[in-house]
C-alpha positions as CSV (number, residue, x, y, z in Angstrom):
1,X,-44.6,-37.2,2.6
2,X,-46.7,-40.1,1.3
3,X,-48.2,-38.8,-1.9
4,X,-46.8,-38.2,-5.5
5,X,-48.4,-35.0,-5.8
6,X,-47.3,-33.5,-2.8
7,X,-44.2,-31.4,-3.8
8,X,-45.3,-28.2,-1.9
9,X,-42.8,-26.7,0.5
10,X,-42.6,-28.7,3.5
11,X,-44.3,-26.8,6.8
12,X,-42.4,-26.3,10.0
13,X,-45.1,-28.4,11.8
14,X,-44.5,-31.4,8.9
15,X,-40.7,-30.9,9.7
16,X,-41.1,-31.8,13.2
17,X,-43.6,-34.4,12.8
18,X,-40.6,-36.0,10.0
19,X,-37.8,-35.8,12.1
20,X,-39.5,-37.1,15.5
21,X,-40.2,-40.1,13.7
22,X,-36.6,-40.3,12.5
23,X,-35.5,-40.2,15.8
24,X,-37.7,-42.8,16.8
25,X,-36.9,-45.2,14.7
26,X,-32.8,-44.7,14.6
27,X,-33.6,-46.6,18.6
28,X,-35.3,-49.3,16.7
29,X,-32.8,-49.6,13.3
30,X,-29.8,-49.1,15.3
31,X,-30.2,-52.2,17.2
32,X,-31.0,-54.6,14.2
33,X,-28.3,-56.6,13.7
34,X,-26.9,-55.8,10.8
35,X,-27.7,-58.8,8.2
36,X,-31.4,-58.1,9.1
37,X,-31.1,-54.7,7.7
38,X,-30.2,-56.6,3.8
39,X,-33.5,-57.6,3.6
40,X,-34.9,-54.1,3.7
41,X,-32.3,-52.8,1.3
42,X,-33.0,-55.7,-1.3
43,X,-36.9,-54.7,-1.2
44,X,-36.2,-51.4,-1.9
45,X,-34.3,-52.0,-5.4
46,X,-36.9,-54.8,-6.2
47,X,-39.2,-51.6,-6.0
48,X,-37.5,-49.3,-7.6
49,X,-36.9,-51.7,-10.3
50,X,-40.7,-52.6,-10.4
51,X,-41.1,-49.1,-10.7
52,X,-38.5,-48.1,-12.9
53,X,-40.9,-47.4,-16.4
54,X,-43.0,-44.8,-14.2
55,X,-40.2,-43.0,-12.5
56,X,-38.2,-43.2,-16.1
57,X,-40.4,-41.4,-17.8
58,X,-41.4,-38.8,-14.8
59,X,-37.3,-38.1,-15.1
60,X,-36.8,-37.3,-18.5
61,X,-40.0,-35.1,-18.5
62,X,-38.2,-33.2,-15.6
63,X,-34.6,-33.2,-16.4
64,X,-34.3,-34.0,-20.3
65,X,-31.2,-36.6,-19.6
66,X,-33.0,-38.7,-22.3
67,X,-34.7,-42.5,-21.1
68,X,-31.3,-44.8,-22.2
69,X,-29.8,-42.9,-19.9
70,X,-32.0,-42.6,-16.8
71,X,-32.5,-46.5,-17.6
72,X,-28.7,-47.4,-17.1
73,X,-28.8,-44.5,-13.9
74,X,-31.8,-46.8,-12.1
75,X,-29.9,-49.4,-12.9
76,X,-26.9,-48.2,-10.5
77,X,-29.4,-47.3,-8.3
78,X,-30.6,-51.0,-7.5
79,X,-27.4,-52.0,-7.8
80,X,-25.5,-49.9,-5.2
81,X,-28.7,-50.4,-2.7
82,X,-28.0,-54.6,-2.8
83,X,-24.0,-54.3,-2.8
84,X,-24.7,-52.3,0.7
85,X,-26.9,-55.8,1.5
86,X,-24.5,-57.8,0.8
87,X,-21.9,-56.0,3.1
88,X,-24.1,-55.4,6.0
89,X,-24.3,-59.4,5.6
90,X,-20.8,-60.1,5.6
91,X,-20.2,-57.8,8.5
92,X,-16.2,-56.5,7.9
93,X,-17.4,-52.7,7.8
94,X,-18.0,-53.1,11.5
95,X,-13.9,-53.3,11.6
96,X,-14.7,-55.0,14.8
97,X,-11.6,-55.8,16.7
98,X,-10.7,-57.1,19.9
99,X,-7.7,-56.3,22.8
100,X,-8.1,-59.2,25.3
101,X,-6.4,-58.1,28.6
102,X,-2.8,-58.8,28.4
103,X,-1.2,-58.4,31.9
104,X,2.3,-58.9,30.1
105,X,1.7,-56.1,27.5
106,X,4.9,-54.2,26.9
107,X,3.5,-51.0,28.1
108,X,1.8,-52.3,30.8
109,X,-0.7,-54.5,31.8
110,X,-3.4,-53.9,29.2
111,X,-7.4,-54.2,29.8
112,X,-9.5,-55.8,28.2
113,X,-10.5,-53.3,24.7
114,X,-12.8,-53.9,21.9
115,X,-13.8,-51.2,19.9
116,X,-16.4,-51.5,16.7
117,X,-18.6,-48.7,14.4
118,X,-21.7,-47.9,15.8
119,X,-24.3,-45.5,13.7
120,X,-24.0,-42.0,14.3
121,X,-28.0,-41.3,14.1
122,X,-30.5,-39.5,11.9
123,X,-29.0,-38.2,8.1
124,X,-30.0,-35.5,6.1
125,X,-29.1,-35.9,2.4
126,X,-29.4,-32.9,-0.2
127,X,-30.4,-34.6,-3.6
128,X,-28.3,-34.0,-6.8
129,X,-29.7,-32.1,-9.8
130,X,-27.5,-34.3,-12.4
131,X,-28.3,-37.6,-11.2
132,X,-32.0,-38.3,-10.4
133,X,-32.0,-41.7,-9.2
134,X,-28.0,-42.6,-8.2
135,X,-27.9,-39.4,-6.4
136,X,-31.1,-38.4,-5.2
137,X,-34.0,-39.7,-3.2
138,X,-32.9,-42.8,-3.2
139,X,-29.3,-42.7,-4.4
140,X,-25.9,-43.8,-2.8
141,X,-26.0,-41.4,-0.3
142,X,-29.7,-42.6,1.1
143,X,-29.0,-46.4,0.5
144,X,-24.7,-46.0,2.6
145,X,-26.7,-44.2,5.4
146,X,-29.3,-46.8,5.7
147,X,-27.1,-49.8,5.4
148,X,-25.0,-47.7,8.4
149,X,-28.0,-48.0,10.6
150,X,-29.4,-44.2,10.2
151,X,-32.5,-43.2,9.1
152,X,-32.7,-41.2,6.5
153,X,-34.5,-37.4,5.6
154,X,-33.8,-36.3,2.1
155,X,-33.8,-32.8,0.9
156,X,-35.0,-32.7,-2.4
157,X,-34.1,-31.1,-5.6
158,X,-36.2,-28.6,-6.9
159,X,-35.0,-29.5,-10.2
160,X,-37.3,-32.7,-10.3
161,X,-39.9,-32.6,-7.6
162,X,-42.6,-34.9,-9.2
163,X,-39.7,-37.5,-9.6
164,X,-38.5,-37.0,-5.9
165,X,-42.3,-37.7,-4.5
166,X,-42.7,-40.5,-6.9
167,X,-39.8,-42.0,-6.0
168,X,-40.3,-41.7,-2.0
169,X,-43.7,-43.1,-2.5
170,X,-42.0,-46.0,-4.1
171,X,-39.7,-46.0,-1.0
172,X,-42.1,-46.0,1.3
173,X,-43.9,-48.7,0.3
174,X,-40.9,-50.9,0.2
175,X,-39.9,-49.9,3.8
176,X,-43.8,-50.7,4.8
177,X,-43.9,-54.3,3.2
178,X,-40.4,-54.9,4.1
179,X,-41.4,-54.2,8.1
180,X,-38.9,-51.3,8.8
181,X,-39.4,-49.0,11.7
182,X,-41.8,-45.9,10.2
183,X,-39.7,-42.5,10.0
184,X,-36.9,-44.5,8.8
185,X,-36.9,-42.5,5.1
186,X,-38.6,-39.2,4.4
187,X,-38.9,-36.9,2.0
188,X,-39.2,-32.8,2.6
189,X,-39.1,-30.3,-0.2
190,X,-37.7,-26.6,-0.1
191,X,-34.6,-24.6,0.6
192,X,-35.9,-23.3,4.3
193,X,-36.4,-27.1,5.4
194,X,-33.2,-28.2,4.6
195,X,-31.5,-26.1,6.4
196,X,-33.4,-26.7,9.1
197,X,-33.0,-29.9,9.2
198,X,-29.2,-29.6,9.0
199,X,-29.3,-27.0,12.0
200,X,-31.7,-29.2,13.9
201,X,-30.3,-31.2,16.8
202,X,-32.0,-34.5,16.2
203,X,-29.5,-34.9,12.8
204,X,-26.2,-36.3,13.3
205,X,-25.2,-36.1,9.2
206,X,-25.5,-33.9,6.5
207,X,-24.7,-34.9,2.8
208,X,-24.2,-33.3,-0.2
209,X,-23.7,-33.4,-3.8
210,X,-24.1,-29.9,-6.0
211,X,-22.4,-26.6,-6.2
212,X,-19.1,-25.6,-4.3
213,X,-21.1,-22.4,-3.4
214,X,-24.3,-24.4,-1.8
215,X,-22.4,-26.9,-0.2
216,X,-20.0,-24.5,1.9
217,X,-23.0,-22.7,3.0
218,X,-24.5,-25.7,4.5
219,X,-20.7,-27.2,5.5
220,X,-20.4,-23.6,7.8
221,X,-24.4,-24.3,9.0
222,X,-23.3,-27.6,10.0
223,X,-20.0,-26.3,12.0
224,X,-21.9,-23.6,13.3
225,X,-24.2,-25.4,15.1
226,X,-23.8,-25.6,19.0
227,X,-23.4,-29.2,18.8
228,X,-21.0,-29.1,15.4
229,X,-22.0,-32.5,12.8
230,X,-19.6,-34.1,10.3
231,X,-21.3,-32.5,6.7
232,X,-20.0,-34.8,3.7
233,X,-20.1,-32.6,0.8
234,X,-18.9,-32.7,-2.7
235,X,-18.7,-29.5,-4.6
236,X,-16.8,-29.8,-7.4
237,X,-13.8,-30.1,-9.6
238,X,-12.1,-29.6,-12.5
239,X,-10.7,-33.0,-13.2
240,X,-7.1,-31.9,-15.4
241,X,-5.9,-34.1,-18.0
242,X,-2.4,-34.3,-18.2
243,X,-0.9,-35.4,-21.7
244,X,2.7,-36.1,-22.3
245,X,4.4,-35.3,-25.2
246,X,5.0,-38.9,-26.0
247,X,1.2,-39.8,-25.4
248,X,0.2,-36.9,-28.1
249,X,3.0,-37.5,-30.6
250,X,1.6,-41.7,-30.2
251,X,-1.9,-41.0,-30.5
252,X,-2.9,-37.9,-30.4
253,X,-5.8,-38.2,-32.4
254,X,-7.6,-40.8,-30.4
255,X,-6.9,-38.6,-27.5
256,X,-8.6,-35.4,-28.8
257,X,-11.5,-37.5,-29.7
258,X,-11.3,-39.3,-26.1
259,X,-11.3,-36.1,-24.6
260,X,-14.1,-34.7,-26.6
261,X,-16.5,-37.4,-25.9
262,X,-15.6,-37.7,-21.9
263,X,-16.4,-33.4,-21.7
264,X,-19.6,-33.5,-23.7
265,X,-20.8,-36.6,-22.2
266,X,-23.6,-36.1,-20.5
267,X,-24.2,-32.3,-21.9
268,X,-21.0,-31.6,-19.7
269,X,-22.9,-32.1,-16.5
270,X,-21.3,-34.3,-14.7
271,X,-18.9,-34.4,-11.3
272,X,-16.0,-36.0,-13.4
273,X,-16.2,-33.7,-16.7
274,X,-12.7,-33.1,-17.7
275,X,-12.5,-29.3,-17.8
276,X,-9.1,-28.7,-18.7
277,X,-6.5,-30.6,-21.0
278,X,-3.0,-29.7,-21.0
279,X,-1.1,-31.0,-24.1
280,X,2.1,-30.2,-25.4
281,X,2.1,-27.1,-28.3
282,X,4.4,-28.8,-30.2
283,X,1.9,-31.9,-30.9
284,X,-0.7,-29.4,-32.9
285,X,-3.5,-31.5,-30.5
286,X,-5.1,-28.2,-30.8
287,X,-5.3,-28.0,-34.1
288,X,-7.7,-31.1,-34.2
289,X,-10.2,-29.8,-31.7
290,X,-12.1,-27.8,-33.8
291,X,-13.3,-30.5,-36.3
292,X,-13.6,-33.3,-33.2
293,X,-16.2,-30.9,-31.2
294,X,-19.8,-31.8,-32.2
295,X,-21.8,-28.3,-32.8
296,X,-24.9,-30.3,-31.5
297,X,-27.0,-28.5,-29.1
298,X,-27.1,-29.8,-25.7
299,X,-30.3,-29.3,-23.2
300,X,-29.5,-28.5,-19.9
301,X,-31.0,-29.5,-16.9
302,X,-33.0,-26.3,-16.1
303,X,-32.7,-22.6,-16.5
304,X,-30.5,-21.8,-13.7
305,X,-27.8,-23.8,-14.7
306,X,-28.2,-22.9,-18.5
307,X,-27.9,-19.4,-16.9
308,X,-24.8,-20.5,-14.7
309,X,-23.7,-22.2,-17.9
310,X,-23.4,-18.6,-19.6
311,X,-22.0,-16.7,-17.0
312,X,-18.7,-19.2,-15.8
313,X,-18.0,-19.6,-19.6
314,X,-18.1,-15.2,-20.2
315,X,-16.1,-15.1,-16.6
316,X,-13.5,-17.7,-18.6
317,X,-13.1,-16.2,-21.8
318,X,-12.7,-12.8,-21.1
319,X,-10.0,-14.0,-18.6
320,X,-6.9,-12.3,-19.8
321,X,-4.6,-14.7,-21.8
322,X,-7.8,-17.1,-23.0
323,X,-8.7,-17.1,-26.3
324,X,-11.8,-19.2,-28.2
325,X,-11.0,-22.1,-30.4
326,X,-14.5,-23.2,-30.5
327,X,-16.9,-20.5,-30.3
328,X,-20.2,-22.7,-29.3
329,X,-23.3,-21.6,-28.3
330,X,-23.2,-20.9,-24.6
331,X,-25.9,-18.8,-24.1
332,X,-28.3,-20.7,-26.3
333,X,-31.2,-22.1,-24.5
334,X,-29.5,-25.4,-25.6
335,X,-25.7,-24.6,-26.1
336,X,-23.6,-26.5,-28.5
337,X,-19.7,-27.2,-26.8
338,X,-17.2,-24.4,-26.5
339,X,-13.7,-24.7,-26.1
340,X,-11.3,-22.5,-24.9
341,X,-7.9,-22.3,-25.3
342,X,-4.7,-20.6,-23.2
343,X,-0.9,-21.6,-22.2
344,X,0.5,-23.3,-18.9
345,X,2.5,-19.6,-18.2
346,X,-0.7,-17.9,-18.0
347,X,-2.4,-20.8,-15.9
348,X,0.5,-20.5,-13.8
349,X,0.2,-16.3,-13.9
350,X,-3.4,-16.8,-12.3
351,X,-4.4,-20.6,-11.6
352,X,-7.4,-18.9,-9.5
353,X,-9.3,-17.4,-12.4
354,X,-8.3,-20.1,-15.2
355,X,-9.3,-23.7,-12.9
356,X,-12.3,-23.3,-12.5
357,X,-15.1,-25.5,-12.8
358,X,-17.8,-24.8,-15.8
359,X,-21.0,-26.7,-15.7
360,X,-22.2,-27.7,-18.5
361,X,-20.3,-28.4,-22.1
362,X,-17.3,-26.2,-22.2
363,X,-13.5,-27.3,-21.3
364,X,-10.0,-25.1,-21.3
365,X,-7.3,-26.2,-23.4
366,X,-4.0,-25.6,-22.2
367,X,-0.9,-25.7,-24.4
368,X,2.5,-26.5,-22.7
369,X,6.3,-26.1,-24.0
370,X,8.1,-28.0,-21.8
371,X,6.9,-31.1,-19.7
372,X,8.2,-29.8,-16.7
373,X,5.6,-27.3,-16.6
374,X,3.2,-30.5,-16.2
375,X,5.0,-30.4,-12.7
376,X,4.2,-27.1,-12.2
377,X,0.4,-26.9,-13.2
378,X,0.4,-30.1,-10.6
379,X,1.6,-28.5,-8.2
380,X,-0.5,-25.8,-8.0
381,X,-4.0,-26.8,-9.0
382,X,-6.6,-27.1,-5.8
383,X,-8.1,-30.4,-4.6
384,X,-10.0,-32.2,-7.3
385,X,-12.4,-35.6,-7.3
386,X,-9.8,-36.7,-10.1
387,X,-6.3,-36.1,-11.8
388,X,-6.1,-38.0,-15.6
389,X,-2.3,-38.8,-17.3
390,X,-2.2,-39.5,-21.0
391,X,0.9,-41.0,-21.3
392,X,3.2,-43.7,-21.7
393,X,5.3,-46.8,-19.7
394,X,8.8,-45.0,-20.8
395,X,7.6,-41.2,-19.8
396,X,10.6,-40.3,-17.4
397,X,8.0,-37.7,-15.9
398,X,5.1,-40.0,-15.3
399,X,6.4,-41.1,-11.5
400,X,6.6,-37.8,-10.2
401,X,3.6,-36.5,-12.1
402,X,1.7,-38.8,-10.4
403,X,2.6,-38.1,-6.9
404,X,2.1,-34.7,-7.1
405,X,-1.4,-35.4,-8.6
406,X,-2.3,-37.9,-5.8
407,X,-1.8,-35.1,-3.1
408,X,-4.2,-32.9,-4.8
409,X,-7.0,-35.9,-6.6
410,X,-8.9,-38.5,-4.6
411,X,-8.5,-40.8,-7.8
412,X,-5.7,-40.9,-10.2
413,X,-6.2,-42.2,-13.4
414,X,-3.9,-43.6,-16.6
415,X,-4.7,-43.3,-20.1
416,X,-8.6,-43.7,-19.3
417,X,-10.8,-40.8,-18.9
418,X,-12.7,-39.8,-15.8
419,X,-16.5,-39.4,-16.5
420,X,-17.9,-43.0,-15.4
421,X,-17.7,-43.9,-11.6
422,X,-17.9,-47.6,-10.7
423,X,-19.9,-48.8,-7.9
424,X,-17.2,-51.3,-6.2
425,X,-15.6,-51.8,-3.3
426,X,-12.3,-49.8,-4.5
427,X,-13.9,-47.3,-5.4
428,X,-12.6,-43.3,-4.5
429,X,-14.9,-40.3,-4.9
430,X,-14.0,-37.4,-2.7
431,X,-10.4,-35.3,-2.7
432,X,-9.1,-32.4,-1.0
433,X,-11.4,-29.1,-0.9
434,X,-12.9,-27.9,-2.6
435,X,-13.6,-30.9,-4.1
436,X,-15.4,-32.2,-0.9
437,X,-16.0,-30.9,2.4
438,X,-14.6,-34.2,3.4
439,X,-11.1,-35.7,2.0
440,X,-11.0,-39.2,3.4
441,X,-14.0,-40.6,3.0
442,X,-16.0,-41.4,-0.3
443,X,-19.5,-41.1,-1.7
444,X,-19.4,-43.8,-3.7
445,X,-18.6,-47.4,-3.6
446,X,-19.0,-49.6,-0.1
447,X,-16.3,-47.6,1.8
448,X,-19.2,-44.7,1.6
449,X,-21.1,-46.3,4.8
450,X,-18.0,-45.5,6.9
451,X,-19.0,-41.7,6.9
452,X,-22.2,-42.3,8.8
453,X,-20.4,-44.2,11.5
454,X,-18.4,-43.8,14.7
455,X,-16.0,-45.7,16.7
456,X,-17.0,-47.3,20.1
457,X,-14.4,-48.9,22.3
458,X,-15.9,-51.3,25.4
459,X,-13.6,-51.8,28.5
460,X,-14.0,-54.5,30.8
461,X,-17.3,-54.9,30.0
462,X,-18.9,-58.2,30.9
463,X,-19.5,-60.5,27.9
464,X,-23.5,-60.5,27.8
465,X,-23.8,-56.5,27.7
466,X,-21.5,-56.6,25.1
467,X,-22.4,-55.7,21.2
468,X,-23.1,-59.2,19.5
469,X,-20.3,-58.2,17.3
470,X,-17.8,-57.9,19.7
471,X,-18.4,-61.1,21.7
472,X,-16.5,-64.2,22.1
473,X,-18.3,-66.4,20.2
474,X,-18.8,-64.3,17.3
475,X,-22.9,-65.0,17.0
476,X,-23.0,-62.5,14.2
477,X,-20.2,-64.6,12.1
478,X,-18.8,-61.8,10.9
479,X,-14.8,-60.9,10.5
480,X,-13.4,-60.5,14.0
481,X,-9.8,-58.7,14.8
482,X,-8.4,-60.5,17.3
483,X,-5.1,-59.4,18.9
């Protein structure tokens, strides 16, 4: 795929032709050291950056997210692509680490051991619909699989196809002038090619950001394959908000109007949205709602998921024991927010049919009488990407709530809300299914190249055919175990 225009399902014959070539060069990018890969990252995000007023505007025309915000998405893009450089330079994700041979070890005697991360080999990543640039074509998942050592195929969205081939051609280009190995990054369009990719045996990856219900079908394609692959998916989530009764006597008002700009954010379309809110009945938090929710109409990102939109929030309301405190538009070709409302007995009654994930602007309000039952919606809600407390330093609950939430969330937060995921090194986005296919790793921050390696451990083996990183003398300079 070389050309803007060429968005037409991908052939069989092209499919070969893409993955050879990503085979090929995985023997070429594999063996750089590490630092030399930077420089290839760094001209990418120049590009993209160069580029960044075409593929803008392309992007809005395709997914309506409006240009501010496709301007602050590119912006993470190039970001994310030069933090990888800058820890392929510095060299600690190699976690390289070194058993001299001990004779006197109190086991035994103890050969010599040195074990590092090696690149598992070529990566197919399924583009997002909500995130053109971060994660798409050339998002976190590309740029953590690249810094790894892995060439890249992405399958892209149909929900913005002239974006995804403008954007590869941009790619491209960069990977041309920045001398990379060719079939290091491609681009193949269509539902039939990515699954064939997944299934073929030349890919060693799969990830994934979308739907629960696309990613387990490819998580079971790439388990059922005769040589099984790890498949790093993230499906979705519900994201609870827990607020104390404290927190809502204190402030409840800024925490309605918190709430209601973290679920519409976005149109409702994101990962993170907080789609339910349990607050204590006695607080009259719901009694605020209806004048805090905007009746603004919201596009959506295309007609399935306006359709999907419709359909989850029917499924919720006519779920017995839900009732509507703000009726919205949901099957408007632009909704405006709804909001639901029920009690903690009833979520308890049939947690299966009330969390559930709506995407798109509509959240569930849930109405507590006692805080213990905060314990009890914990303990019983499925994994989610996040788990938010409202509440405050003397809450006698707030220990214990937290523990049960971080057995079920891959990031806890307090008193901030979880739309907005930062790019750092800290950084947790994953959690037990169905979150992600994948608890303990992450698809975003720097701990996100760890998924597209494996450990390698070297016995006796002579110092020159060892891996420069697990030599003596340290040539790479990077951080060294030592034991």
């Amino acid at each position: 795929m070389t050309d803007a225009w060429m968005t037409d399902a991908t052939t069989p014959q092209e499919l070969e032709h893409t993955l050879d070539a990503a085979t090929g060069a995985f023997e070429q990018w594999s063996r750089r050291r590490p630092a030399d890969r930077a420089p290839v990252l760094r001209a990418v995000a120049s590009a993209l950056e160069a580029a960044a007023p075409k593929l803008v505007v392309i992007a809005d025309e395709e997914t309506s997210l409006g240009q501010d915000r496709l301007r602050g998405e590119m912006v993470r893009t190039v970001f994310q692509l030069r933090l990888f450089a800058q820890v392929v330079t510095e060299g600690e994700y190699l976690r390289a680490t070194i058993d001299p041979a001990d004779p006197s070890w109190p086991m035994g005697p103890r050969p010599d051991l040195r074990r590092m991360l090696e690149p598992l080999g070529p990566v197919v990543v399924f583009a997002a619909s909500n995130f053109p640039f971060a994660f798409s074509v050339a998002g976190g998942d590309t740029a953590s699989a690249l810094a790894a050592g892995c060439p890249v195929v992405v399958k892209a969205h149909s929900g913005h196809p002239r974006l995804s081939a403008a954007t590869a051609e941009v790619v491209h280009g960069a990977l041309r002038s920045a001398g990379a190995p060719e079939g290091l990054f491609d681009v193949v369009f269509g539902t039939e090619a990515g699954r064939a990719a997944l299934t073929d045996p030349r890919v060693k990856a799969g990830a994934f950001t979308g739907s629960t219900e696309a990613g387990r079908a490819l998580f079971d394609l790439a388990a059922s394959r005769p040589e099984p692959i790890p498949f790093f998916g993230e499906l979705g989530s519900v994201n609870p908000v827990f607020v104390t009764k404290a927190a809502a006597e204190r402030r409840g008002p800024a925490i309605v109007s918190e709430f209601v700009g973290s679920f519409t954010l976005g149109a409702g379309q994101f990962c993170t949205k907080p789609g339910i809110l349990l607050v204590p009945a006695s607080a009259g938090l719901v009694d605020l709602l209806p004048e805090a929710v905007p009746s603004t109409p919201f596009t959506l990102l295309n007609e399935r998921i306006r359709a999907s939109y419709a359909g989850a929030v029917r499924e919720l309301r006519d779920t017995a024991g839900v009732r509507v405190l703000v009726s919205g538009t949901p099957t408007a070709a632009d909704p405006s927010p709804t909001v639901l409302r029920t009690t903690s007995a009833e979520l308890l009654r049939d947690p299966e049919a009330l969390v559930r994930e709506v995407f798109g602007p509509a959240t569930l309000v849930v109405e507590y009488a006692e805080e213990s039952e905060l314990l009890e919606v914990a303990r019983v809600i499925d994994g989610q990407l996040t788990a938010t407390v409202q509440g405050e330093d003397d809450d006698t609950i707030a220990a214990e709530l937290i523990r049960l939430l971080a057995a079920k969330a891959g990031r806890v937060l307090w008193n901030q809300w979880p739309t907005g995921v930062s790019v750092t090194h800290a950084q947790q986005h994953g959690g037990p299914y169905p979150a992600t296919t994948a608890p303990a790793t992450t698809s975003v921050g720097t701990e996100a190249i760890s998924r597209f390696l494996r450990p390698v451990a070297y016995q006796n083996v002579p110092q020159h055919l060892l891996p420069p990183a697990l030599r003596d003398e340290n040539p790479l300079g990077i951080p060294q175990r030592v034991s």
